[in-house]
C-alpha positions as CSV (number, residue, x, y, z in Angstrom):
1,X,10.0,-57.8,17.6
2,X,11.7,-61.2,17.0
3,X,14.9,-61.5,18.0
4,X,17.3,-61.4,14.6
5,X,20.9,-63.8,14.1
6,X,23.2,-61.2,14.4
7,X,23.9,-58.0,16.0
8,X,22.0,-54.8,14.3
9,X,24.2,-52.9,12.5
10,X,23.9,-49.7,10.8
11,X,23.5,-49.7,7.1
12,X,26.6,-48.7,5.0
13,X,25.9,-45.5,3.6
14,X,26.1,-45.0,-0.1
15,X,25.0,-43.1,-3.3
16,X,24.6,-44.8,-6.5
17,X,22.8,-43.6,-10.1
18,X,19.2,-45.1,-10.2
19,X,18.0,-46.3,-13.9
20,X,17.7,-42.5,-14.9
21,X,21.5,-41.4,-13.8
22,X,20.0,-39.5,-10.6
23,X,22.3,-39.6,-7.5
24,X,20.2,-41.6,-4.6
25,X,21.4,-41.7,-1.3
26,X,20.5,-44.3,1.6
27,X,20.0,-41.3,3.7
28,X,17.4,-40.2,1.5
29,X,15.1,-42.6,2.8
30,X,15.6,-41.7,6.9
31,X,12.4,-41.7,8.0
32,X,11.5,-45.4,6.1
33,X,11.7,-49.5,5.8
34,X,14.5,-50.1,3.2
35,X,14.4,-53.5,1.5
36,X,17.5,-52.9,-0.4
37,X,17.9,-56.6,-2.3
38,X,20.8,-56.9,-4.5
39,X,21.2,-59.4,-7.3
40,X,22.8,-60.8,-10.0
41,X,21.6,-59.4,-13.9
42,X,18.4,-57.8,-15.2
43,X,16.8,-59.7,-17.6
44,X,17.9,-63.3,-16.5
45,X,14.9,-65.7,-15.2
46,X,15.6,-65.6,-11.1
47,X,16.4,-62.1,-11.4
48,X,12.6,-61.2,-13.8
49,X,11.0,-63.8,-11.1
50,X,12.3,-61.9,-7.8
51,X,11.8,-58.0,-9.4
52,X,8.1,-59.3,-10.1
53,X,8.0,-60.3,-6.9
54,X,8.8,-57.0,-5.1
55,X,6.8,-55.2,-8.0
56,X,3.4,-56.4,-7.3
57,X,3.9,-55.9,-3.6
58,X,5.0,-52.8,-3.7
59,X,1.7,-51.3,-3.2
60,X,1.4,-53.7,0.3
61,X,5.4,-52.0,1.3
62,X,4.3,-48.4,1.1
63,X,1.3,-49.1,3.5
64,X,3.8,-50.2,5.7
65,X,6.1,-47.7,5.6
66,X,8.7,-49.3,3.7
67,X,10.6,-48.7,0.2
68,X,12.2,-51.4,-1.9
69,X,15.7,-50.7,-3.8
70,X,17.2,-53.6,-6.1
71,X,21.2,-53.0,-6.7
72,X,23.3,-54.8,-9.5
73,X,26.4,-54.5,-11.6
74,X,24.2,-53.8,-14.3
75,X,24.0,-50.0,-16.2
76,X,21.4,-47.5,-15.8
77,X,20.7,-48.0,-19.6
78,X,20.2,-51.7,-18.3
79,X,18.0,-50.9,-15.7
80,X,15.5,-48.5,-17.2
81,X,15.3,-51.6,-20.0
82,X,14.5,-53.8,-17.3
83,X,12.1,-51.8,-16.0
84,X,10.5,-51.0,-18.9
85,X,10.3,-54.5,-20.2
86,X,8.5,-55.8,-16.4
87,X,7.0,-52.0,-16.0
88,X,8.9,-52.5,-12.2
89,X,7.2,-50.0,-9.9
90,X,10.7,-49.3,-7.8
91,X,14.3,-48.0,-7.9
92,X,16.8,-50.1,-9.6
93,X,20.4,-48.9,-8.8
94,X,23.5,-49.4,-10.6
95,X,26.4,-50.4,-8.6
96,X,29.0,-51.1,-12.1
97,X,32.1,-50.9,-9.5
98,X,31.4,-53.0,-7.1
99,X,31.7,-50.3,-4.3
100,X,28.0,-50.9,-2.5
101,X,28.5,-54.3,-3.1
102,X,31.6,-55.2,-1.3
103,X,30.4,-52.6,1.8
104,X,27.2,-55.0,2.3
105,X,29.7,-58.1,1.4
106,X,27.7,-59.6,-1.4
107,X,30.4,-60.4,-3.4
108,X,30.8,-64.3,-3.3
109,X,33.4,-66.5,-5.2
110,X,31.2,-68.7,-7.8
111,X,31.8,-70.9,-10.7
112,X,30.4,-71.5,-14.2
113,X,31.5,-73.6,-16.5
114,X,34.4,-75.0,-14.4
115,X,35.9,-71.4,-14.1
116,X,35.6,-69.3,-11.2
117,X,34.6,-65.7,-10.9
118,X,33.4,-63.2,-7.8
119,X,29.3,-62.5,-8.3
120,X,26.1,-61.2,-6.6
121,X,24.8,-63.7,-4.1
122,X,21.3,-63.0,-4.1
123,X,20.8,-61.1,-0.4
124,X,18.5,-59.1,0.9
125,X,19.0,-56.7,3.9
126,X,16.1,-54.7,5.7
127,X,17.1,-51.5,7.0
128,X,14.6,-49.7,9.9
129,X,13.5,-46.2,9.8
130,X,16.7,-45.2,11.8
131,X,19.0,-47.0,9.2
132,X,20.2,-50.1,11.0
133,X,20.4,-53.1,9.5
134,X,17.9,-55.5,11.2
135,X,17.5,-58.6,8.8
136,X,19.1,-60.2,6.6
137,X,18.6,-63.0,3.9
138,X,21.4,-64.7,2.2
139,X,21.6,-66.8,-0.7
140,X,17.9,-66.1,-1.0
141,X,15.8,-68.7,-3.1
142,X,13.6,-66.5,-5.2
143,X,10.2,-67.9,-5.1
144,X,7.9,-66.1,-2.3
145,X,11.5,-64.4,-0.9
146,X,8.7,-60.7,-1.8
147,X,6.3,-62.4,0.1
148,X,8.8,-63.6,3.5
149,X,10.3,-60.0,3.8
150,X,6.9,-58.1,3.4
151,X,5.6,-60.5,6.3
152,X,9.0,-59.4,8.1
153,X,8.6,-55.7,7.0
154,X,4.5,-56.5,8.5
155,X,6.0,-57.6,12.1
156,X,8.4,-54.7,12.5
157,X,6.3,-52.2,11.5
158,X,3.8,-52.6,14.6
159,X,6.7,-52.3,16.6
């Protein structure tokens, strides 16, 4: 296994309402690859572009083992619109608080417009069957991100 930047950590545990208002815990998913990937807003262009992304590999994450769990400030009514409109194949969670997001420190001062306001950095974190954290991507650039964490999900999962 390659050697990751930082120290593997385990995975904050948490339990947020997926698109349909059902409880789902990290724990659930013991047992699995997690690539839980958080970003900004349904329905904005990077945001459509990266949920595509994980959506028609989704089939290639399962045969590996591995789930993938997109979190955002957004609603569940949000969500299942989102999912609906780009017939997404995974969970979406909805985080409106902020809670999940400040335990995996996504949260990132940014500014629009001249003012300045705390958002989503676009991150991805890869949790292992046990639930540690062993990658992470940060201010992730959306096109072929899918693509870079199935090959990492590939390399892991033969162990």
């Amino acid at each position: 296994m390659k050697k990751t930047s930082f120290e593997i950590k385990k995975a904050p545990a948490f339990e947020l309402p997926d698109s349909a208002g059902e409880k789902i815990k990290l724990e659930d998913f013991i047992g699995k690859y997690v690539v839980l990937y958080f970003y900004p807003k349904d329905n904005t262009p990077g945001c459509t572009v990266e949920a595509i992304g994980f959506r028609d590999l989704k089939d290639e994450f399962e045969k590996l083992g591995a789930v993938v769990i997109g979190v955002s400030k957004d609603s569940a009514k949000s969500h299942e619109k989102f999912i609906q409109k780009n017939e997404l194949n995974f969970i979406l969670l909805s985080d409106e608080e902020g809670e999940v997001l400040k335990l995996y420190d996504v949260l990132k001062p940014k500014k629009m417009f001249g003012k300045e306001y705390l958002g989503i950095e676009r991150s991805t974190f890869v949790i292992d069957k046990n639930g540690d954290i062993v990658k992470e991507y940060r201010k992730v650039k959306v096109p072929g991100h899918a693509e870079v964490v199935l090959e990492y999900v590939g390399e892991i999962s033969k162990g």
